[in-house]
C-alpha positions as CSV (number, residue, x, y, z in Angstrom):
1,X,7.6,11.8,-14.3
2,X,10.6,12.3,-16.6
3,X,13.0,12.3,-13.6
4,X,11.9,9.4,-12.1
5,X,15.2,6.8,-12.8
6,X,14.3,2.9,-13.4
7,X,16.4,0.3,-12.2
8,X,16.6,-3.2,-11.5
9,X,18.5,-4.1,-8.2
10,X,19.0,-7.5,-7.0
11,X,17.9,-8.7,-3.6
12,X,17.7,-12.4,-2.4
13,X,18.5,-13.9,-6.0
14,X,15.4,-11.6,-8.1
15,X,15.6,-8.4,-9.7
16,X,13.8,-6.0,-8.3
17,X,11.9,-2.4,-10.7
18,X,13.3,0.2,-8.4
19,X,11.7,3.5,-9.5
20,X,13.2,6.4,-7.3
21,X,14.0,10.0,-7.6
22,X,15.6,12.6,-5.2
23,X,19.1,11.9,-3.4
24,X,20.2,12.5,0.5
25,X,20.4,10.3,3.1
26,X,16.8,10.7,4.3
27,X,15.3,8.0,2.1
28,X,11.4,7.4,1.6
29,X,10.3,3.4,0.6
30,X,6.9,2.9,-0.9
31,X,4.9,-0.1,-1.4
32,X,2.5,-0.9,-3.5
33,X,-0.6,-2.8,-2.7
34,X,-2.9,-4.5,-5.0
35,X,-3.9,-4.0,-8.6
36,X,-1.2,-1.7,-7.9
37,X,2.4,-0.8,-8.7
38,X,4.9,0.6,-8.1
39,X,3.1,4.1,-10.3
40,X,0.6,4.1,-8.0
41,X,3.0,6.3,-5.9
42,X,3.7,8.8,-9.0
43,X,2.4,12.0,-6.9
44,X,4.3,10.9,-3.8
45,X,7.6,10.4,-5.0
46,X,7.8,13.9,-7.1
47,X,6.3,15.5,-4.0
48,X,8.8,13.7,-1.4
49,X,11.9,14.2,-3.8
50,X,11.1,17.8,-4.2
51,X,10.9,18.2,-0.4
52,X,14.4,16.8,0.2
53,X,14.1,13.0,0.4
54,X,15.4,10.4,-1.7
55,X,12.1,8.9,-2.5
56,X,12.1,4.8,-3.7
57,X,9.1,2.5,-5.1
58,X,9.2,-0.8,-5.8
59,X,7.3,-3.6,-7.9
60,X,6.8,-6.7,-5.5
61,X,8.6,-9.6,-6.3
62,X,5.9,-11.3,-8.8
63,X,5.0,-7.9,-9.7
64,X,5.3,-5.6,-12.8
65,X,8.6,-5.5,-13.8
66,X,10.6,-7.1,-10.9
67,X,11.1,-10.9,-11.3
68,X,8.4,-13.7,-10.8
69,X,10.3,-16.0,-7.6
70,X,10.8,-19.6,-8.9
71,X,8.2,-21.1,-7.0
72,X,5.3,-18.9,-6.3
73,X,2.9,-20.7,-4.6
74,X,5.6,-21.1,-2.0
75,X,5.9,-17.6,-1.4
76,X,4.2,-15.4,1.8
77,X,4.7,-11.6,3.4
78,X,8.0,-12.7,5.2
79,X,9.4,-13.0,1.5
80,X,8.6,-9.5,0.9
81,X,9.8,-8.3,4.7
82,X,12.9,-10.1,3.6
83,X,13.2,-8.4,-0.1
84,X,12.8,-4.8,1.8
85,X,15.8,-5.1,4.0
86,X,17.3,-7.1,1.3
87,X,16.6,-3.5,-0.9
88,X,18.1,-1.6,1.7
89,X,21.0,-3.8,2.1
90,X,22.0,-3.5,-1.6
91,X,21.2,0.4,-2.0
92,X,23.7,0.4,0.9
93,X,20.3,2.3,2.3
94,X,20.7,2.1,7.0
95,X,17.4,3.4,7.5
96,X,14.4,4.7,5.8
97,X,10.9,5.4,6.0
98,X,8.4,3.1,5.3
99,X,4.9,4.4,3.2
100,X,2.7,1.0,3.2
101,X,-1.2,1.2,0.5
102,X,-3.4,-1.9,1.1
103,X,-1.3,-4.9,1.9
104,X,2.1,-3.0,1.5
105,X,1.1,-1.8,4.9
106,X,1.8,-5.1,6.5
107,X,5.4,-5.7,5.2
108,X,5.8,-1.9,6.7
109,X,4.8,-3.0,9.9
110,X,6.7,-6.2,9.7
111,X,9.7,-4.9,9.3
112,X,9.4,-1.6,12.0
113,X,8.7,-4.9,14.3
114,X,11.6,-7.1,13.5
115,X,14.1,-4.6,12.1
116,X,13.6,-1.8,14.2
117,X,16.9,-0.4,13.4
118,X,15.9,0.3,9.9
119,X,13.0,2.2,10.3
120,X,12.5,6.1,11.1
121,X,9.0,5.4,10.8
122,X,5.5,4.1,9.1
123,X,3.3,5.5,7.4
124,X,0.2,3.3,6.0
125,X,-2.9,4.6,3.9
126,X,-5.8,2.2,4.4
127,X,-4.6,-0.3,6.5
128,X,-4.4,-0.7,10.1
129,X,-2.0,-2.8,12.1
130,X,-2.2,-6.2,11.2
131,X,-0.1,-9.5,10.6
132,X,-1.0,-12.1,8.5
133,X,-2.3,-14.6,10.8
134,X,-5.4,-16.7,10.3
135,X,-7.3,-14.2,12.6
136,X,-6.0,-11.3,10.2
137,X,-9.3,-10.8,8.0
138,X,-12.7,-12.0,9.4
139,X,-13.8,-13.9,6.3
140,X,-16.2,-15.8,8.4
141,X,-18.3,-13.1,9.6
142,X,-19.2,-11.6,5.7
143,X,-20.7,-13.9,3.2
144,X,-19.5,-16.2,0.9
145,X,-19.1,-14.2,-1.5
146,X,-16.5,-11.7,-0.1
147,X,-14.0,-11.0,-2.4
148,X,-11.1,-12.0,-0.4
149,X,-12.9,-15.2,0.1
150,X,-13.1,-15.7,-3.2
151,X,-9.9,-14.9,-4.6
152,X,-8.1,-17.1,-1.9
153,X,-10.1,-19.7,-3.3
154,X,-7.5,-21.7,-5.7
155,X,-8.3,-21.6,-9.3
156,X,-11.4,-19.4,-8.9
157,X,-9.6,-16.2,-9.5
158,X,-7.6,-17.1,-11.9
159,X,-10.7,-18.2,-14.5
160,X,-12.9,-15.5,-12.9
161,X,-9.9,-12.8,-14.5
162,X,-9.0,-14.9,-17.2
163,X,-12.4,-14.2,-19.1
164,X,-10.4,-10.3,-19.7
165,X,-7.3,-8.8,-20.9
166,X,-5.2,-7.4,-18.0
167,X,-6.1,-3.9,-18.9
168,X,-10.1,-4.5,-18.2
169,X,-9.2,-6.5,-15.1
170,X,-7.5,-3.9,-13.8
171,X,-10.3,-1.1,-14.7
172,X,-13.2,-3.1,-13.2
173,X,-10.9,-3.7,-9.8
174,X,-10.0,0.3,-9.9
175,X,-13.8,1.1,-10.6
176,X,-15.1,-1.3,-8.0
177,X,-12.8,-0.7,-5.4
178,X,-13.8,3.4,-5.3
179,X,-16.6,2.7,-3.9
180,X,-17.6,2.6,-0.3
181,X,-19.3,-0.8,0.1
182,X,-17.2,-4.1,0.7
183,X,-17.6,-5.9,-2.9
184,X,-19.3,-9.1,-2.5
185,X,-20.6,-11.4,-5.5
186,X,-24.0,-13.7,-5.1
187,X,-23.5,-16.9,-5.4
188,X,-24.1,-17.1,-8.8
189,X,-21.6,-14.4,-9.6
190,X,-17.7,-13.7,-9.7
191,X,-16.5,-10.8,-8.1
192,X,-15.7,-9.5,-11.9
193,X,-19.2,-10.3,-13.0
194,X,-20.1,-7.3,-10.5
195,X,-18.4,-4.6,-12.4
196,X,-20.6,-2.4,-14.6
197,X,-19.5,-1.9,-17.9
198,X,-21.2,1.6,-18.4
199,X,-19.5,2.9,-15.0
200,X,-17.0,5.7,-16.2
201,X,-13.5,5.1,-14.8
202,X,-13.0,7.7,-11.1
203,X,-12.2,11.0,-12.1
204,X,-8.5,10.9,-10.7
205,X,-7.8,7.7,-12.5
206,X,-6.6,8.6,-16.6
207,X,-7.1,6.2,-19.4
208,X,-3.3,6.9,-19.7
209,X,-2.8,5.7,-16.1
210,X,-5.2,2.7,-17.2
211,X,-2.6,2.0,-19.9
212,X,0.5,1.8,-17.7
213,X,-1.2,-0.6,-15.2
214,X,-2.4,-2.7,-17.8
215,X,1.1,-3.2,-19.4
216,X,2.9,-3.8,-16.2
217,X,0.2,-6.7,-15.2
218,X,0.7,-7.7,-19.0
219,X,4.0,-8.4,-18.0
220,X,3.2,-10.1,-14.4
221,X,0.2,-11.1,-14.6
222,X,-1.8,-12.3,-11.4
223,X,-0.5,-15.5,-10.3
224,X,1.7,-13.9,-7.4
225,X,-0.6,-11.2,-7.0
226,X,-3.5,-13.8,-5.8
227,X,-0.9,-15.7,-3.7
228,X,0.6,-12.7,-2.0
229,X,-1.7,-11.3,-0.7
230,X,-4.5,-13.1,-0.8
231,X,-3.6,-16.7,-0.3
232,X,-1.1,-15.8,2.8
233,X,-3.1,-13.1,4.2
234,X,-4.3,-16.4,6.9
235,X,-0.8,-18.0,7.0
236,X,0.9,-17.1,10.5
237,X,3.8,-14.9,9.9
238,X,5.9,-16.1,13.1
239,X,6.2,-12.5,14.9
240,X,4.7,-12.2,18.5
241,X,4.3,-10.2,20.7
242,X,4.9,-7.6,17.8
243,X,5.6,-3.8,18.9
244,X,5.9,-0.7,16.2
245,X,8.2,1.4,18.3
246,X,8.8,3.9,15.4
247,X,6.1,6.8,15.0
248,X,4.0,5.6,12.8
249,X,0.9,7.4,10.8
250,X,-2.5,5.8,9.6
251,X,-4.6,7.8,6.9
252,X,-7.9,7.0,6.6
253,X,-11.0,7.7,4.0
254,X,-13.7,7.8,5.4
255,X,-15.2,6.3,2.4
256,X,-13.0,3.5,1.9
257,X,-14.8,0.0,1.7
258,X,-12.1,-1.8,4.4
259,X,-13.3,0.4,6.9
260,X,-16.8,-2.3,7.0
261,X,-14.2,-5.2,7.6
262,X,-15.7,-6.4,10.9
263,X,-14.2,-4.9,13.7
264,X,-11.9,-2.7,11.5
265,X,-13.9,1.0,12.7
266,X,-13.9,0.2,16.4
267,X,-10.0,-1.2,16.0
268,X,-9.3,1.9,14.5
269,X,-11.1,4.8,16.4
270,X,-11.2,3.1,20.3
271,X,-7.4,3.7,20.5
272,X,-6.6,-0.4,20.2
273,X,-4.6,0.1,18.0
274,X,-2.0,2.2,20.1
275,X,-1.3,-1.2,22.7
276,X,1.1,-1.8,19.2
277,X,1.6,1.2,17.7
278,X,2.0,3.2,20.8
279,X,3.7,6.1,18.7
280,X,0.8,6.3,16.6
281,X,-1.3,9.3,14.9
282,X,-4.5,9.1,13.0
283,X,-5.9,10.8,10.1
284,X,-9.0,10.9,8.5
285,X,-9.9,12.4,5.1
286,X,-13.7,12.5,4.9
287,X,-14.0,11.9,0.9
288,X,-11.2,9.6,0.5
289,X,-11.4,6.1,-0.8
290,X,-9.4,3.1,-0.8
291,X,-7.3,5.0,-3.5
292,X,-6.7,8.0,-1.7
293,X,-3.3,8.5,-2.5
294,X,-4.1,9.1,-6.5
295,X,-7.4,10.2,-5.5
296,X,-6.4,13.3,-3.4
297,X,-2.8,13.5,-3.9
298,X,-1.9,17.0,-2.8
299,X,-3.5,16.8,-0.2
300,X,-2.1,13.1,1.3
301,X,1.1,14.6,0.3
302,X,0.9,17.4,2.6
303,X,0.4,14.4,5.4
304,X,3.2,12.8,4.4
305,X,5.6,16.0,4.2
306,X,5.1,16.9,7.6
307,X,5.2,13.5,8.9
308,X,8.4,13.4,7.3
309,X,9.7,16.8,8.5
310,X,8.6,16.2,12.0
311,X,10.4,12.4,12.0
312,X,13.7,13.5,10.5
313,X,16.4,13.6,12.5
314,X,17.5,16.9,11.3
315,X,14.6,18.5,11.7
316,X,12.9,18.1,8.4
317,X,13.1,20.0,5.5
318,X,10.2,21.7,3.6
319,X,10.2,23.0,0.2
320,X,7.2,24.0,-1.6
321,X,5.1,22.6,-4.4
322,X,1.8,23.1,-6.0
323,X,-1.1,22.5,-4.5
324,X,0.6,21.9,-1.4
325,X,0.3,24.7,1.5
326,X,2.1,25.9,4.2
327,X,-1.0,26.7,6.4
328,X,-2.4,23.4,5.9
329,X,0.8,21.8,6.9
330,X,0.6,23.4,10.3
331,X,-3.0,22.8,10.5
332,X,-2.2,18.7,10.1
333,X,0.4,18.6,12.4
334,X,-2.4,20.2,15.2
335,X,-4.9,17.6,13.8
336,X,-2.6,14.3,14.1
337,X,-1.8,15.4,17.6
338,X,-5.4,15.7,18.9
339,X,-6.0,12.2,17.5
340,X,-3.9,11.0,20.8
């Protein structure tokens, strides 16, 4: 973690947190998703760097350390499209791959459809294609109390959260979230309300790693965080007739909570998701959450690696690290191609 270099890069009139480590012209982007940052991507970018990448993560604009935008509630995803080729731009960065957790999957596939120049390809880890559109989340078909409904919802989050510091909203979310069911409050209840305190934090997730969350949302806060996603997720981005030409990988838990969305499985596993992403390979990790990058990261690593290798133009490069295997590799790349 040592090696990992901070920096603040400006794109579009903000100062970004750039975290990266590695050099080369074969450059890895991640980004972040909600509660998390730009550390949720700690095990990926050692891993990617020590395989031969230059490996970048970002905090959001509104997020961590990067700067809040002057006017917030104005903001949507096309600000955050813009601030990735805006990155690249100033890190004088042609192309890169794009590795997209939660809702940094749909800035991924944003840009692959309107910039299709700067891409070498997407990966995204618990999202399928989507673009924020008002059809983008079913919120009608679960009950009131879904949490996305509820934190899009003006005001509600922000006094449902403001009852804790940012360190125990973050734990509840991170403990919640684990789970495999879609979290939904009665109607009495905020979604924080059903968060039990007794509920030990997951195994792969440190009170240490509690601790840097917590002062990076110190910093933040949640204001941007509930407008982007949450508040834009419905808001029509403009792109149609979208098309992900780059290969692109999906990686899946099979316990994570978004795969009950409605209509999210059968999107997923009837192949409807290849009229966009024609170049598109699947894989599922049968004990992986929503969190499965820091939940099993050796092991969405290997994924990633020989994604990597097989995408780069030069053929890819493999070095090894622990807990990462050879034999596994070449078992994964025979596993993604019989999920044609």
């Amino acid at each position: 973690m040592e090696k990992i270099q901070h920096s603040h890069v400006e794109v579009r009139g903000l100062k970004l947190h750039v975290a990266q480590i590695g050099s080369g012209d074969k450059v890895v982007v991640f980004l972040h998703g909600f509660p998390e940052i730009w550390y949720t991507w700690r095990h990926q970018l050692i891993a990617v760097a020590n395989a031969g990448y230059r490996a970048i993560a970002i905090d959001f604009r509104g997020y961590g350390l990067s700067d809040q935008p002057p006017e917030p509630e104005k903001a949507n995803f096309n600000d955050l499209v813009d601030d990735v080729v805006g990155l690249l731009d100033s890190l004088g960065i042609n192309k890169a791959f794009l590795i997209g957790k939660d809702f940094g999957a749909l800035p991924a596939y944003m840009v692959a459809a309107v910039h299709p120049e700067r891409v070498s390809g997407v990966i995204t880890l618990g999202i399928p294609f989507m673009l924020p559109s008002p059809s983008a989340v079913q919120n009608h078909q679960l009950p009131q109390g879904f949490y996305i409904t509820r934190w899009q919802e003006p005001g509600r989050a922000e006094a449902d959260f403001g009852r804790f510091d940012a360190k125990a909203v973050v734990r509840n979310i991170y403990t919640l979230f684990s789970g495999s069911e879609v979290p939904i409050a009665a109607e009495d209840q905020e979604i924080m309300d059903l968060f039990d305190p007794s509920a030990p934090l997951p195994p792969w997730f440190s009170e240490e790693d509690l601790s840097v969350y917590a002062s990076l949302y110190e910093k933040s806060g949640f204001q941007f965080a509930l407008q982007v996603p949450y508040r834009t997720l419905n808001v029509d981005c403009g792109i149609t007739e979208p098309i992900v030409k780059a290969p692109t990988l999906l990686i899946m838990g099979e316990k994570d909570y978004v795969r009950k969305f409605p209509g999210i499985e059968d999107y997923i596993r009837s192949g409807a998701m290849k009229h966009v992403v024609p170049d598109l390979d699947i894989i599922f990790m049968p004990e992986g959450s929503h969190f499965v990058q820091e939940q099993l990261p050796d092991q969405v690593n290997e994924f990633i690696i020989t994604f990597l290798g097989k995408h780069s133009a030069w053929g890819g490069c493999y070095i090894s690290t622990p807990g990462v295997r050879i034999k596994s590799m070449l078992e994964n790349i025979v596993s993604m191609g019989s999920e044609d």
